[in-house]
C-alpha positions as protocol buffer text, in pm:
chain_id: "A"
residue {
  index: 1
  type: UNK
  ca { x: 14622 y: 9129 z: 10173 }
}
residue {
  index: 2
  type: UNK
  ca { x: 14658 y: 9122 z: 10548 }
}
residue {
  index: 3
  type: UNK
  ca { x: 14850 y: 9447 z: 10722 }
}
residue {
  index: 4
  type: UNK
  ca { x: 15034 y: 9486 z: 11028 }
}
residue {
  index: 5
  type: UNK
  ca { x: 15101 y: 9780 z: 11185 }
}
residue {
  index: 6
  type: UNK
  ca { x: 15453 y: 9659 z: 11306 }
}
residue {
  index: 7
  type: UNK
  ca { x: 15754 y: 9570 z: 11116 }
}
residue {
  index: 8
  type: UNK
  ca { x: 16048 y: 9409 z: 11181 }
}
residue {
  index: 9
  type: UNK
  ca { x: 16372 y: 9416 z: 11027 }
}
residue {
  index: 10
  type: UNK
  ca { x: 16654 y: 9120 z: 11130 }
}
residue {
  index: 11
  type: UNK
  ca { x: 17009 y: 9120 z: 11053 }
}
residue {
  index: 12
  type: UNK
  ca { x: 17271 y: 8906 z: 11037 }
}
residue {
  index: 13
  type: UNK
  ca { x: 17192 y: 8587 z: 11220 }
}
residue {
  index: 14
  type: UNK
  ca { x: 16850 y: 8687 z: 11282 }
}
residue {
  index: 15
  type: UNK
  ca { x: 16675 y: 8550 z: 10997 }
}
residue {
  index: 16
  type: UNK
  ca { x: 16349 y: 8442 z: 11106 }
}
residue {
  index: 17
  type: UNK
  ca { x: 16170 y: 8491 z: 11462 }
}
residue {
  index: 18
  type: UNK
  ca { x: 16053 y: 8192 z: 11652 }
}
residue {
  index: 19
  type: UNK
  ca { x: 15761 y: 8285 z: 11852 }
}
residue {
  index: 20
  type: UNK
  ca { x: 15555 y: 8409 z: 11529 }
}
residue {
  index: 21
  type: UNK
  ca { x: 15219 y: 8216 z: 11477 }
}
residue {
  index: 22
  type: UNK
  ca { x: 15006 y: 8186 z: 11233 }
}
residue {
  index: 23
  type: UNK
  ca { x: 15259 y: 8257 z: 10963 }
}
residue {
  index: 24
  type: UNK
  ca { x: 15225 y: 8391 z: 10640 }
}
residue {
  index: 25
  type: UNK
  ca { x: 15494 y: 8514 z: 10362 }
}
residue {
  index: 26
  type: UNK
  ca { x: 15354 y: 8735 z: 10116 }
}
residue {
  index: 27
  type: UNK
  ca { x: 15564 y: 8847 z: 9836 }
}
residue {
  index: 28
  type: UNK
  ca { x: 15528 y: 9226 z: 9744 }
}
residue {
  index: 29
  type: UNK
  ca { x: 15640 y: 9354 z: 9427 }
}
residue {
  index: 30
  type: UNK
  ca { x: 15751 y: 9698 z: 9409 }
}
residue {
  index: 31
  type: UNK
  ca { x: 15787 y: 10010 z: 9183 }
}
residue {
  index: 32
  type: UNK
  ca { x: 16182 y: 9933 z: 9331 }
}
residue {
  index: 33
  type: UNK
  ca { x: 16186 y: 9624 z: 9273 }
}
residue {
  index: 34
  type: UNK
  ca { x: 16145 y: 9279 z: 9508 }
}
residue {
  index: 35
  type: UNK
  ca { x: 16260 y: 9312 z: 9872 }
}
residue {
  index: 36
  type: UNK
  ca { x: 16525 y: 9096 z: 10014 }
}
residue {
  index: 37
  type: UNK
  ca { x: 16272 y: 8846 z: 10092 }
}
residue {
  index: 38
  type: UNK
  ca { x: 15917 y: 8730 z: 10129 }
}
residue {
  index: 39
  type: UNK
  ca { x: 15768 y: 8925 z: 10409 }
}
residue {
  index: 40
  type: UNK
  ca { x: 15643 y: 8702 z: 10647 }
}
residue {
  index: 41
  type: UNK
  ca { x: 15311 y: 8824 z: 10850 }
}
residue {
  index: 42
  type: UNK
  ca { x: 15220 y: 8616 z: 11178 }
}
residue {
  index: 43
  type: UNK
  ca { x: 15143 y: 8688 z: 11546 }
}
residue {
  index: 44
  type: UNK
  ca { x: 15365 y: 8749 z: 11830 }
}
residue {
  index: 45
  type: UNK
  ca { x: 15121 y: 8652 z: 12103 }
}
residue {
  index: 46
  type: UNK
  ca { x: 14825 y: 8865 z: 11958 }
}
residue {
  index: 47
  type: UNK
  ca { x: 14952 y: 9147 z: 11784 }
}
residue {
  index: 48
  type: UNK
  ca { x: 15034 y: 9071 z: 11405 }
}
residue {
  index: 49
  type: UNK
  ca { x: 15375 y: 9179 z: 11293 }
}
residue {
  index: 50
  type: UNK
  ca { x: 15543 y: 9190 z: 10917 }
}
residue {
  index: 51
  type: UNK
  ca { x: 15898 y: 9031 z: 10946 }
}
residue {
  index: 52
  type: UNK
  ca { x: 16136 y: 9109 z: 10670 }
}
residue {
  index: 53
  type: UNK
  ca { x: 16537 y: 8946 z: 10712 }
}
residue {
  index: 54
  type: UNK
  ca { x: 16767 y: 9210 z: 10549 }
}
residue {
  index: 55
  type: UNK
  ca { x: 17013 y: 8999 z: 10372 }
}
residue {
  index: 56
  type: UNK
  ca { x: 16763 y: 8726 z: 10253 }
}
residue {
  index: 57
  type: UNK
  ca { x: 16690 y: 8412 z: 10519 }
}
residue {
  index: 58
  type: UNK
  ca { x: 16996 y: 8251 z: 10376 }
}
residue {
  index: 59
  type: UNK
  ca { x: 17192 y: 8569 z: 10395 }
}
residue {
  index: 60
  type: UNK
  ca { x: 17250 y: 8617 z: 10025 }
}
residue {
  index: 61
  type: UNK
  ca { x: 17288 y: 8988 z: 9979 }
}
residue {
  index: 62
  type: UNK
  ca { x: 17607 y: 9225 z: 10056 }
}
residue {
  index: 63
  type: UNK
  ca { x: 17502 y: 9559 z: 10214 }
}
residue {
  index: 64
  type: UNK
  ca { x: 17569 y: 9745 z: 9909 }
}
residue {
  index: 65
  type: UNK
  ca { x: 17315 y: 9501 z: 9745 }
}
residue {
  index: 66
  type: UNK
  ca { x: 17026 y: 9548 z: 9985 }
}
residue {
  index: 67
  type: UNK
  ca { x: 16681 y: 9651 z: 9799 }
}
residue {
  index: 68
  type: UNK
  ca { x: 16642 y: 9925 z: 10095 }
}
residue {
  index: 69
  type: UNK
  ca { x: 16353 y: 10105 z: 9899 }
}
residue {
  index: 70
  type: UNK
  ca { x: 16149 y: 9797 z: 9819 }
}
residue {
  index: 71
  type: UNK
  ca { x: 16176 y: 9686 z: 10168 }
}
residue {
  index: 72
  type: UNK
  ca { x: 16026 y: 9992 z: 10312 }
}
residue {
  index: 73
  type: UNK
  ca { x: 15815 y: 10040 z: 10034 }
}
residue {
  index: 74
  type: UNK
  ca { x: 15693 y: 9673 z: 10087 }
}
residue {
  index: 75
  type: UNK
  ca { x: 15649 y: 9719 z: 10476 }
}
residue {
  index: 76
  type: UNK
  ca { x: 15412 y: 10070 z: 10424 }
}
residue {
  index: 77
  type: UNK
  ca { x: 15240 y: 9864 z: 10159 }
}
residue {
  index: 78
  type: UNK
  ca { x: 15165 y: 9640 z: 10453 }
}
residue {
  index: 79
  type: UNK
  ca { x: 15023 y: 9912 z: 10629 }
}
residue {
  index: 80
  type: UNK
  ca { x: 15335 y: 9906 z: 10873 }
}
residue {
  index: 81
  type: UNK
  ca { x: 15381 y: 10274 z: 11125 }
}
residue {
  index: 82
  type: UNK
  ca { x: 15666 y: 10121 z: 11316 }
}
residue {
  index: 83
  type: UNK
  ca { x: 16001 y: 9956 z: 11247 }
}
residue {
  index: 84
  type: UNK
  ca { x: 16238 y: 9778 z: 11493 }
}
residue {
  index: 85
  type: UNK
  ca { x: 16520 y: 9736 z: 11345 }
}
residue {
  index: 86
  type: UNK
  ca { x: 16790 y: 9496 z: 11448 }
}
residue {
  index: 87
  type: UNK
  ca { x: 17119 y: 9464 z: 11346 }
}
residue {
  index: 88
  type: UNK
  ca { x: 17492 y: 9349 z: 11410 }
}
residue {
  index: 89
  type: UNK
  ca { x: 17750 y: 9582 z: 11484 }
}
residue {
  index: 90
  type: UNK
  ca { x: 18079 y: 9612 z: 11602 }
}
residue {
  index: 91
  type: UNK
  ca { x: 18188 y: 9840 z: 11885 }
}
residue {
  index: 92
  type: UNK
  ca { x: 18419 y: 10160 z: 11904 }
}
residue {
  index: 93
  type: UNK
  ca { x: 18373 y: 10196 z: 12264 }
}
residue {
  index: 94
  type: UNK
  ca { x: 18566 y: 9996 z: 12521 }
}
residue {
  index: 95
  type: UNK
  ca { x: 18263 y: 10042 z: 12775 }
}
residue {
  index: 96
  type: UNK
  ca { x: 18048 y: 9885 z: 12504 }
}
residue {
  index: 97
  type: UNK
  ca { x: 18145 y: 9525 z: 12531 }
}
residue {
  index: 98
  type: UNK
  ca { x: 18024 y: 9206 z: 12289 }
}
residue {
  index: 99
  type: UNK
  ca { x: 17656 y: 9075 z: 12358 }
}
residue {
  index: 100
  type: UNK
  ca { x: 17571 y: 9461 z: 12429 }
}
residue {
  index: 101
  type: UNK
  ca { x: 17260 y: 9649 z: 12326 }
}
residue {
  index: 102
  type: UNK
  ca { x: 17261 y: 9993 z: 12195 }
}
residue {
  index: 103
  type: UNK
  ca { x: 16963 y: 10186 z: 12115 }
}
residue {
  index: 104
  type: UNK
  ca { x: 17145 y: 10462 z: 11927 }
}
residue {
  index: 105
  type: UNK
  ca { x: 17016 y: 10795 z: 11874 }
}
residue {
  index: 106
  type: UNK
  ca { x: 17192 y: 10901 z: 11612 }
}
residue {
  index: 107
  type: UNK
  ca { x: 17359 y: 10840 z: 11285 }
}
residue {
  index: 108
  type: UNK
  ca { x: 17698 y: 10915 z: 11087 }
}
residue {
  index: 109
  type: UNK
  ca { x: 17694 y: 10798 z: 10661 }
}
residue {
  index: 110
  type: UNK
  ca { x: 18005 y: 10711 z: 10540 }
}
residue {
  index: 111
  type: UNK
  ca { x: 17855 y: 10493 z: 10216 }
}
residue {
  index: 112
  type: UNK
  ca { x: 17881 y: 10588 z: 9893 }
}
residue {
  index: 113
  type: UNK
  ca { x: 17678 y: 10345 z: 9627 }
}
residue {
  index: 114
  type: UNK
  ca { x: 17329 y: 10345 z: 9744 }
}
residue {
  index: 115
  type: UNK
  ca { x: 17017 y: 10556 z: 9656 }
}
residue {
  index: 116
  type: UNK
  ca { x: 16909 y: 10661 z: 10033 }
}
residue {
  index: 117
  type: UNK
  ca { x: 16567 y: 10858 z: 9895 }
}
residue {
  index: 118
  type: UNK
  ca { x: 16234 y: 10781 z: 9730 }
}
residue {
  index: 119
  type: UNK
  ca { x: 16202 y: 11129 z: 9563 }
}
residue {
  index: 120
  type: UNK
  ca { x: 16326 y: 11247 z: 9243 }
}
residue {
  index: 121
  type: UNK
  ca { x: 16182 y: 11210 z: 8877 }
}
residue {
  index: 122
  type: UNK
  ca { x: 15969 y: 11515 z: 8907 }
}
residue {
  index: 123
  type: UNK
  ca { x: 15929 y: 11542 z: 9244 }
}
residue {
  index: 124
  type: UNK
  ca { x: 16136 y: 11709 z: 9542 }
}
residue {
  index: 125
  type: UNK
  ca { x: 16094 y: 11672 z: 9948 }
}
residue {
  index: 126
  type: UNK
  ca { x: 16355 y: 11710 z: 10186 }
}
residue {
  index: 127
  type: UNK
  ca { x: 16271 y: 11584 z: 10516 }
}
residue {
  index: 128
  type: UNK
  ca { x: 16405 y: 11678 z: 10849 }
}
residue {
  index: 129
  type: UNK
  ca { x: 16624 y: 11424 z: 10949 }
}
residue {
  index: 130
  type: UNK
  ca { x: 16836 y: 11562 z: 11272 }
}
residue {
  index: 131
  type: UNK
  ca { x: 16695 y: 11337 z: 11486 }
}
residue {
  index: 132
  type: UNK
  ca { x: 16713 y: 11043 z: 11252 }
}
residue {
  index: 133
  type: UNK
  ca { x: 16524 y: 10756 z: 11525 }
}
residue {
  index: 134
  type: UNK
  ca { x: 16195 y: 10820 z: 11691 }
}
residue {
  index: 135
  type: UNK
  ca { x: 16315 y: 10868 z: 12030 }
}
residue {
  index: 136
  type: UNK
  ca { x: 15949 y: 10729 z: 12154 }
}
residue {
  index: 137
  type: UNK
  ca { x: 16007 y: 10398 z: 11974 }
}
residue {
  index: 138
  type: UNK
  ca { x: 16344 y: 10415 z: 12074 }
}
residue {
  index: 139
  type: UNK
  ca { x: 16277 y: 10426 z: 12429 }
}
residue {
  index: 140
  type: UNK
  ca { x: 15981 y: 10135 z: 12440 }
}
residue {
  index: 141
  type: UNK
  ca { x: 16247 y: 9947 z: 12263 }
}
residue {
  index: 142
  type: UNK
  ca { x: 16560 y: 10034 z: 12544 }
}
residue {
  index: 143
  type: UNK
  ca { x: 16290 y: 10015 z: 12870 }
}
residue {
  index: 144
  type: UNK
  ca { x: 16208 y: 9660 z: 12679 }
}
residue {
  index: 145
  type: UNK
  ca { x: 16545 y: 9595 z: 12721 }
}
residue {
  index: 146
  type: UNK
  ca { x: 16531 y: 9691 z: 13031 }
}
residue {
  index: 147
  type: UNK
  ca { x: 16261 y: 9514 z: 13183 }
}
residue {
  index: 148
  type: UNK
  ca { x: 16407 y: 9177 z: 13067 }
}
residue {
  index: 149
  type: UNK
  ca { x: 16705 y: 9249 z: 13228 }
}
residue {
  index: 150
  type: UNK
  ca { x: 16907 y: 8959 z: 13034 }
}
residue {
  index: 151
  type: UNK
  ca { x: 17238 y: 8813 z: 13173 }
}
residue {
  index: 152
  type: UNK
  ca { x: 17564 y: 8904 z: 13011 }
}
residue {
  index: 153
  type: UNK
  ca { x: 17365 y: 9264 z: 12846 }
}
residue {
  index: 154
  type: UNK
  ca { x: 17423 y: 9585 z: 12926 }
}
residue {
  index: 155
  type: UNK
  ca { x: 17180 y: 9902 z: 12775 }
}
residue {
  index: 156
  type: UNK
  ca { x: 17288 y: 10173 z: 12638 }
}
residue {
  index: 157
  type: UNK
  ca { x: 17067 y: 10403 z: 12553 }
}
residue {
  index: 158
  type: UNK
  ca { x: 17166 y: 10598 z: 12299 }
}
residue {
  index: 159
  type: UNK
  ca { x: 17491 y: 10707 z: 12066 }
}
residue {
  index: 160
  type: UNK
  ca { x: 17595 y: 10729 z: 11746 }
}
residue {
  index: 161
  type: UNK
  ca { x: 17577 y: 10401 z: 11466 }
}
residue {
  index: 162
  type: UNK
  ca { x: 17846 y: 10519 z: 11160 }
}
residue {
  index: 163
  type: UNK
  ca { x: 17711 y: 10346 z: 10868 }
}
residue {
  index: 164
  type: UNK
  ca { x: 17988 y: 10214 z: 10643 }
}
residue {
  index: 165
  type: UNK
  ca { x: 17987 y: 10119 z: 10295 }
}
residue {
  index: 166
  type: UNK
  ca { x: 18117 y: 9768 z: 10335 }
}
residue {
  index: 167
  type: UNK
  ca { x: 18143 y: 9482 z: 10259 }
}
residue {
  index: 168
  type: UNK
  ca { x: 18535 y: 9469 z: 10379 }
}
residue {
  index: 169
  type: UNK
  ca { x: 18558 y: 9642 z: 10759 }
}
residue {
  index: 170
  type: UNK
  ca { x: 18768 y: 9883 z: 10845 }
}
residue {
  index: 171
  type: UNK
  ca { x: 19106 y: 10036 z: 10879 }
}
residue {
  index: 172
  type: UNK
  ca { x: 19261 y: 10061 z: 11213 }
}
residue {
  index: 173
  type: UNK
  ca { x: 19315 y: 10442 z: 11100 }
}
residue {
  index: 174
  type: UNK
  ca { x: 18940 y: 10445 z: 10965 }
}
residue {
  index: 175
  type: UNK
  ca { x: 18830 y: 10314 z: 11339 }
}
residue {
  index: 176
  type: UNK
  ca { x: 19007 y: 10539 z: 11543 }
}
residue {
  index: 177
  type: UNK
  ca { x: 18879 y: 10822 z: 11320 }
}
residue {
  index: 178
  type: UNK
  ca { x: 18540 y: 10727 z: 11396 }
}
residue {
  index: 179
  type: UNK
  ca { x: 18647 y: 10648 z: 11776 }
}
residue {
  index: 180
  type: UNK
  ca { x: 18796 y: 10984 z: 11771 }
}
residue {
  index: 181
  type: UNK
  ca { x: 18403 y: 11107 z: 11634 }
}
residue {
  index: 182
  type: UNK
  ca { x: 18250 y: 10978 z: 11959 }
}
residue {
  index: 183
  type: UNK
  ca { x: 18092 y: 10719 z: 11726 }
}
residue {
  index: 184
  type: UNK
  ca { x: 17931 y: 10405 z: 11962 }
}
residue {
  index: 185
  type: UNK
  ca { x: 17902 y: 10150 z: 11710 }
}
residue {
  index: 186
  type: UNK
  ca { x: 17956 y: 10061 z: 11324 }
}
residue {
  index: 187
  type: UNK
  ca { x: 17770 y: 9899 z: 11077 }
}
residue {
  index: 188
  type: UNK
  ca { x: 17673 y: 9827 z: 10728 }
}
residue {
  index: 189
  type: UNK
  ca { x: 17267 y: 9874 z: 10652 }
}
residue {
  index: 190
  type: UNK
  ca { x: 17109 y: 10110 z: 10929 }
}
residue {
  index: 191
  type: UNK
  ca { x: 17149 y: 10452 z: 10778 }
}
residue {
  index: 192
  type: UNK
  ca { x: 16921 y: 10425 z: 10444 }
}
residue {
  index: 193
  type: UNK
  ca { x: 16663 y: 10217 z: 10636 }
}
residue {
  index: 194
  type: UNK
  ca { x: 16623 y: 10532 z: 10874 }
}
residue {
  index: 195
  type: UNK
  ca { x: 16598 y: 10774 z: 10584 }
}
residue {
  index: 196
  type: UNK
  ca { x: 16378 y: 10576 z: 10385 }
}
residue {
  index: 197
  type: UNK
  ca { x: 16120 y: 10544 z: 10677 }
}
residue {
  index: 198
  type: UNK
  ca { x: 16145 y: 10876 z: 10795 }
}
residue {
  index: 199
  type: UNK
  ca { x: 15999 y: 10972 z: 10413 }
}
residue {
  index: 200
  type: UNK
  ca { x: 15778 y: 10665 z: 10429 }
}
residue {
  index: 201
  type: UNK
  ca { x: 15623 y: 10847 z: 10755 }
}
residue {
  index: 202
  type: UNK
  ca { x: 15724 y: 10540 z: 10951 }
}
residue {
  index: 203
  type: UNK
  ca { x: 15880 y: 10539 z: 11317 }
}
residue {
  index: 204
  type: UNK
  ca { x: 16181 y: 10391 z: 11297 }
}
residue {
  index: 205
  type: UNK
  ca { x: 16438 y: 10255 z: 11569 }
}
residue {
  index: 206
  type: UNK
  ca { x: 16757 y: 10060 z: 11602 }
}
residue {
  index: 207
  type: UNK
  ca { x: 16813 y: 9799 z: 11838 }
}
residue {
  index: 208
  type: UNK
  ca { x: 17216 y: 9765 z: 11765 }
}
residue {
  index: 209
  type: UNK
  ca { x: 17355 y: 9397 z: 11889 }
}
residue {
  index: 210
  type: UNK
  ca { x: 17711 y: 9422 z: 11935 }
}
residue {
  index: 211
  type: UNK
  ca { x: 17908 y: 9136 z: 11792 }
}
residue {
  index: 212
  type: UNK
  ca { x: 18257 y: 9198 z: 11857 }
}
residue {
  index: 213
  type: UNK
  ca { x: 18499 y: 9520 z: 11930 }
}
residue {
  index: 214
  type: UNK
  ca { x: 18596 y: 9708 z: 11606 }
}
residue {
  index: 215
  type: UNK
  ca { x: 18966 y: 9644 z: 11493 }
}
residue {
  index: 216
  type: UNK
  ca { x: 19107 y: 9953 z: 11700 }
}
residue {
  index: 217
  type: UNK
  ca { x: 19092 y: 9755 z: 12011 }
}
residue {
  index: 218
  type: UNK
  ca { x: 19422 y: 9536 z: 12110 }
}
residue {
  index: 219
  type: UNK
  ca { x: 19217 y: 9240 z: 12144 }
}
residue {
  index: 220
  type: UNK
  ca { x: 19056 y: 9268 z: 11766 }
}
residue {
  index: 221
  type: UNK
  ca { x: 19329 y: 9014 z: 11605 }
}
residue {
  index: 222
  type: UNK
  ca { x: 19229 y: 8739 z: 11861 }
}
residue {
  index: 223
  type: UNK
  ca { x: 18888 y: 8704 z: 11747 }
}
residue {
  index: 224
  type: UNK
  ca { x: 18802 y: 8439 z: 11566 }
}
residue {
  index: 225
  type: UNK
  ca { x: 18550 y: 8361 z: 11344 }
}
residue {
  index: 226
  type: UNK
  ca { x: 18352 y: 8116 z: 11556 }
}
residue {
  index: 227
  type: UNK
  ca { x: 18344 y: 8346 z: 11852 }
}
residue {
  index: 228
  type: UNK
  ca { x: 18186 y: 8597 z: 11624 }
}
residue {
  index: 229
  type: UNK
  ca { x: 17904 y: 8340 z: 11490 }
}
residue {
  index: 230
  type: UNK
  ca { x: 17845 y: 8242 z: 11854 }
}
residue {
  index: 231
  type: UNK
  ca { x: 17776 y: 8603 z: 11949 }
}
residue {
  index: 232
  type: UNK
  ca { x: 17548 y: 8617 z: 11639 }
}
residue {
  index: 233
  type: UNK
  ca { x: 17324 y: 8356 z: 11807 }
}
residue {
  index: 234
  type: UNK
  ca { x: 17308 y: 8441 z: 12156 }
}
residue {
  index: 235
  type: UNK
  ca { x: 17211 y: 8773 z: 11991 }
}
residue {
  index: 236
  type: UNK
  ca { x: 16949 y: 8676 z: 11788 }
}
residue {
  index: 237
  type: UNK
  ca { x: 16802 y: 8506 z: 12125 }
}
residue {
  index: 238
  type: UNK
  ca { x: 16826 y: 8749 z: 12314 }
}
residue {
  index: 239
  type: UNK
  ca { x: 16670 y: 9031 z: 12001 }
}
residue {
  index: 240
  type: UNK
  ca { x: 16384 y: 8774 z: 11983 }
}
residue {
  index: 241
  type: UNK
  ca { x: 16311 y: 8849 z: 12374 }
}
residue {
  index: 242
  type: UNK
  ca { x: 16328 y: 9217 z: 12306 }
}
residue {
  index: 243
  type: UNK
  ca { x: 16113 y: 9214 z: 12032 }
}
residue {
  index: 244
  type: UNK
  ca { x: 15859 y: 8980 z: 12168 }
}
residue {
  index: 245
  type: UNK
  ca { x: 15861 y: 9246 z: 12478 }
}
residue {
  index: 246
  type: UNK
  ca { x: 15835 y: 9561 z: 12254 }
}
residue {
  index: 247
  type: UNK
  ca { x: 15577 y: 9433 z: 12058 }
}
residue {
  index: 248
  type: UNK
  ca { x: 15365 y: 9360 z: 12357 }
}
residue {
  index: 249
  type: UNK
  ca { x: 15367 y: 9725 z: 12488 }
}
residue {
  index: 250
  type: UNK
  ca { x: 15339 y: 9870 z: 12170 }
}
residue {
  index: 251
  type: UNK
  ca { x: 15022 y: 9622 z: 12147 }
}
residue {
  index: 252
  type: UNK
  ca { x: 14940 y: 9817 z: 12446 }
}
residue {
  index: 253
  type: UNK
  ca { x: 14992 y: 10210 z: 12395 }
}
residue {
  index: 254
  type: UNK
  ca { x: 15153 y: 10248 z: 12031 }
}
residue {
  index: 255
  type: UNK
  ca { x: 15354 y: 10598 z: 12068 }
}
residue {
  index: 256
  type: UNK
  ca { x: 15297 y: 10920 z: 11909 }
}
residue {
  index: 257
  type: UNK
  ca { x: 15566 y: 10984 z: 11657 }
}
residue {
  index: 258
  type: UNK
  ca { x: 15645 y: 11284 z: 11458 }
}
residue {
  index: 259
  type: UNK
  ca { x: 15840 y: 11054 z: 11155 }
}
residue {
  index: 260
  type: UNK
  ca { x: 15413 y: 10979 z: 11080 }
}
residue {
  index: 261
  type: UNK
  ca { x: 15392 y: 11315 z: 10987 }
}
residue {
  index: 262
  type: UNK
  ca { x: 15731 y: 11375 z: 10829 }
}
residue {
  index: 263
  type: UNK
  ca { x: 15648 y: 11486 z: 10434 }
}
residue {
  index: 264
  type: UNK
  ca { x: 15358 y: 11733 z: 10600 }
}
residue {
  index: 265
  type: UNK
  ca { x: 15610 y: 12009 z: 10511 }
}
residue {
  index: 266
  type: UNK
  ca { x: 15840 y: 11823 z: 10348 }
}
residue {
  index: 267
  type: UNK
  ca { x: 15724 y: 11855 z: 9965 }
}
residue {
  index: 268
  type: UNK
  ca { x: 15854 y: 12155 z: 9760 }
}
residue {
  index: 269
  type: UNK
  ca { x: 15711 y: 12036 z: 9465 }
}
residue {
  index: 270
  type: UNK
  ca { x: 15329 y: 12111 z: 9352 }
}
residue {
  index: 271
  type: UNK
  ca { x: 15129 y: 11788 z: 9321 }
}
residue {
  index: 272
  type: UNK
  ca { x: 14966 y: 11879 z: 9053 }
}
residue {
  index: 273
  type: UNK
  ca { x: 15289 y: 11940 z: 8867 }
}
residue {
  index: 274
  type: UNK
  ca { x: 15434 y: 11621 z: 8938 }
}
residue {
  index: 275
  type: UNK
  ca { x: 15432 y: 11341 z: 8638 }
}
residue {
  index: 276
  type: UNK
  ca { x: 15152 y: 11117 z: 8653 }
}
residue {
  index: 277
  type: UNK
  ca { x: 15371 y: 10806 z: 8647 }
}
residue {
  index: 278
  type: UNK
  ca { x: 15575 y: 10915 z: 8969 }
}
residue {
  index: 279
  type: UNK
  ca { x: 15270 y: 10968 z: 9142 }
}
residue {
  index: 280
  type: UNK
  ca { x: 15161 y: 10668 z: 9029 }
}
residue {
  index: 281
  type: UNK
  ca { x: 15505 y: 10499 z: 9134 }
}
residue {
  index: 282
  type: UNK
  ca { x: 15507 y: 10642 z: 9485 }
}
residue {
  index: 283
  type: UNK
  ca { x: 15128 y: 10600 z: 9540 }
}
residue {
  index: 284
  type: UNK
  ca { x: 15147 y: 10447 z: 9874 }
}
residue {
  index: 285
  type: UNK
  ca { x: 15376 y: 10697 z: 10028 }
}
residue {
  index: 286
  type: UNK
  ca { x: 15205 y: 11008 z: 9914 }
}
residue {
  index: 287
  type: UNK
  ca { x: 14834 y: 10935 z: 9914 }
}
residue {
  index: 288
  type: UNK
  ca { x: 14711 y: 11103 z: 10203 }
}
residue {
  index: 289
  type: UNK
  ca { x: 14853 y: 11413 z: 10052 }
}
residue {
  index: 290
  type: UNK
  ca { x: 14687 y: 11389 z: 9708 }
}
């Protein structure tokens, strides 16, 4: 099976990327079952990349619904040490207008229904987790941004991403709680992916594309539906040029990152107690440490 060392995750309305060459989908199964979607393997310019799209390419799967352990699973199956993420999220901040980029630093859970670890069933690990993106991926991905210096986006380098349960939004009261937080942006999927690939050992970062203001603003009711969707797409444009960029310098000097080390201290539990079949299940994650 071919690898990549770089993996990319698209949200809503960016299902598939352009530029990539020489494509490939490869279907991984999993000890957590199938990911959203056939991972698709093919070259931006030179450098191969594994491209995953979150909800399914025909957007088929509610937040609470996403496979988020057999995607990362499948992507360090694929030999995969970084993750861009992108995704679609609304804004808390007034400052933080639609078409926006935010490379957020940090993240607040408020979901409830989803399984946001790999461990358990005879085996315990805690990682650290209070600085929850790799702030050297982050930062190729925001000086990417940068560089490209697109019309109608502004950067912002980091802030906080509150990851709701979904899939209804939220209460005026809910947003101003969050606005009242210092939260930056909200969305639906971010949170797990981050945990999962911090105990995966995988960089992970979050290039947030803001699709409209969050219900607290006075302008919320007026959006429509089609303005939204439109914002999707000049989005997923504009995260195509971004990732295109990123990949390139990572092609060039891939960062040092401390999540590819994160279990080193992270596992309370003696491998040679743990159940053969667990060890078996979480093979690829653990197997420099066996």
């Amino acid at each position: 099976m071919a690898e990549a060392k770089i993996g990319i995750i698209g949200g809503s309305g960016l299902y598939k990327m352009d530029a990539l060459l020489d494509v490939e989908e490869v279907f991984i199964d999993t000890p957590f079952g199938s990911p959203s979607d056939a991972l698709i393997l093919g070259k931006l310019d030179t450098t191969q990349v594994a491209f995953l799209a979150r909800h399914g390419r025909n957007h088929t799967l509610l937040p609470t619904e996403l496979p988020f352990r057999a995607n990362i699973y499948a992507m360090k199956k694929l030999g995969v040490e970084y993750i861009i993420s992108a995704s679609a999220v609304g804004s808390l901040k007034e400052e933080v207008k639609p078409l926006d980029m935010v490379v957020p630093d940090q993240f607040i859970d408020r979901t409830r229904n989803r399984i946001s670890t790999f461990f358990g069933e005879g085996i315990v690990a805690h990682i650290t987790f209070g600085d929850p993106v790799c702030q050297n991926l982050a930062k190729v991905v925001s000086d990417s941004i940068a560089a490209l210096n697109l019309s109608d986006v502004s950067l912002h380098r980091g802030g906080t991403y509150v990851c709701m349960e979904g899939p209804a939004f939220s209460t005026k009261a809910e947003s101003n709680l969050y606005r009242s937080w210092g939260a930056t942006v909200i969305g639906m999927t971010n949170l797990q992916e981050a945990k999962l690939a911090r105990e995966a050992e995988i960089a992970y970062a979050t290039m947030a594309l803001v699709t409209d203001y969050d219900c607290w603003h006075p302008d919320h009711d007026s959006v429509t539906v089609e303005m939204v969707v439109a914002n999707l797409q000049r989005n997923s444009v504009n995260a195509q040029k971004v990732i295109q960029e990123a990949v390139r310098r990572l092609s060039v000097e891939a960062p040092v990152s401390e999540a590819h080390s994160a279990l080193k201290y992270a596992i309370l539990t003696r491998l040679d107690s743990v159940p053969d079949a667990t060890k078996q299940k979480l093979e690829v994650i653990l197997k420099k440490y066996m």
